[in-house]
N, C-alpha and C positions, 0 to 999 in steps of 0.2 A: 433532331428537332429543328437546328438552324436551317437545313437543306428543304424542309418542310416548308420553313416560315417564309424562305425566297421562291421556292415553285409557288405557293401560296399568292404571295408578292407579284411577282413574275405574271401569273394569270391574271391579277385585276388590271394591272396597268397596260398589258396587251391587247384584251378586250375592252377597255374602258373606249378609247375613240370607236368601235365599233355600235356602239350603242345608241350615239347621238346621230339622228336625223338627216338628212339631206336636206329632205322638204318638207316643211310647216306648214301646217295652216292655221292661221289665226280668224278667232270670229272679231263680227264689226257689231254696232249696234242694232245694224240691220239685220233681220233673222236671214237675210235672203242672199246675203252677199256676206263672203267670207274675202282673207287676204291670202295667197301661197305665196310662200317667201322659201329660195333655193338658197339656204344655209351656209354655201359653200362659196357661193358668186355674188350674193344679195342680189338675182335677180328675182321679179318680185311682177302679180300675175291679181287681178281681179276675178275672183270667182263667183257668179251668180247661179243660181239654184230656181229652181222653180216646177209646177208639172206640163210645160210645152215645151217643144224643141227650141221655140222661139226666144223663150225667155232665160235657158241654161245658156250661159256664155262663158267663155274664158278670154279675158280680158291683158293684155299687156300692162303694166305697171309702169317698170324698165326692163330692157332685155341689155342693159348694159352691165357686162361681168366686172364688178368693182376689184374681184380678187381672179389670178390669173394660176396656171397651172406649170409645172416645169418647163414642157415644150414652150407653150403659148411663151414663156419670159425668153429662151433657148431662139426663137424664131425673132421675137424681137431685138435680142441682142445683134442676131447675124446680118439682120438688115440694117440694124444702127453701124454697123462695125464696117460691111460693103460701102456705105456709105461716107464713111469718116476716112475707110482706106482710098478711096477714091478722091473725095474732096480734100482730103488733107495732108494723108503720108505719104499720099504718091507725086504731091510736090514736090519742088524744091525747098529746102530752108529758105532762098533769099523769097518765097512767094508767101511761104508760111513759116512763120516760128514753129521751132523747137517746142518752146513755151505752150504755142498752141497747137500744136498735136497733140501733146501730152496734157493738157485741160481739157481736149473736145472729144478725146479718146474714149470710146462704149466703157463702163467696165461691165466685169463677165459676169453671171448669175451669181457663178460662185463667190466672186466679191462681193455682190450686191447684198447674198445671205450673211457674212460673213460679216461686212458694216453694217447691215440695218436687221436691229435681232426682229422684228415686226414686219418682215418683208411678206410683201401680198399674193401671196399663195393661198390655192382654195384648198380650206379644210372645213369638214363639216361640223358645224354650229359656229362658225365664224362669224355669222352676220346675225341678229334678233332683232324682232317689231316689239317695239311700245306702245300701247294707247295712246293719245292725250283725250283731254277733256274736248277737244271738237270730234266729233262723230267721224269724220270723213279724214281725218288725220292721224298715222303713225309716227314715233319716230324709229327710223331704223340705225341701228348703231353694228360697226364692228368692236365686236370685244376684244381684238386682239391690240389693236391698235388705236383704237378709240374715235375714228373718224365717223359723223351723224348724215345722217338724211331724212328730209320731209318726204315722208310717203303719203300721197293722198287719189284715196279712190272716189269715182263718183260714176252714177248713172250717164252724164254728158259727159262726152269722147274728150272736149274741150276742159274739161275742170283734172282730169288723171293727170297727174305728174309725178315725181320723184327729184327730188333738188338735194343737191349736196347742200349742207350745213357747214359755213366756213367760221 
């Protein structure tokens, strides 16, 4: 019965992240324009709808990845790290401190995970839109971490944005 109850166990919490989405789409007040929001990076996409070719569009929101993948951190590290071993370890102590190599030193993903239990890695449903009471405005939050953004779509090229919420 206990070997049951953990295969049991075992199966939902395996498939559990397989269930949640990548990509959303959320409606707006407008019947014609929806929001797609990528889950995993909160990039995030105006969708218009309509019967011309003219009038279906797929629109940018942000293409800015707020949450980043192994590699993508692994890549960033190697370049902060060439760069710190060149500008700083490969001195001399009398040109640079001790002190400051060891303060301006990369540290490695695996640190990175290790001190920050919220580190920005993409998983899916990591990011969700909210209504507000303006039409043309979402807010988007990550849930792991709790960081917001203004997401707002419109028919003018000039009113689309997306703003981090400080």
């Amino acid at each position: 019965m206990r070997l049951l109850f953990i295969l049991l166990f075992c199966s939902f919490i395996s498939f559990g992240q397989e269930d949640i989405e990548r990509y959303k789409v959320y409606n707006t007040d407008n019947i014609y324009t929806s929001i797609l929001l990528d889950s995993a990076t909160g990039q995030t996409w105006q969708l218009q709808i309509g019967t011309s070719n003219s009038s279906r569009m797929k629109t940018v929101l942000s293409d800015y990845k707020w949450a980043e993948t192994i590699e993508e951190l692994n890549a960033q590290y190697k370049i902060s790290y060439e760069y710190w071993e060149k500008e700083y370890n490969s001195k001399s102590d009398s040109i640079v401190s001790v002190e400051d190599k060891k303060l301006f030193k990369p540290t490695t993903v695996d640190e990175q995970l290790n001190k920050y239990q919220t580190a920005r890695l993409q998983q899916n449903g990591r990011f969700k839109l909210y209504p507000t009471e303006n039409t043309y405005n979402f807010i988007m939050v990550d849930v792991i971490d709790g960081r917001t953004w203004q997401v707002q779509w419109n028919i003018d090229d000039d009113k689309r944005l997306c703003y981090r919420i400080y």
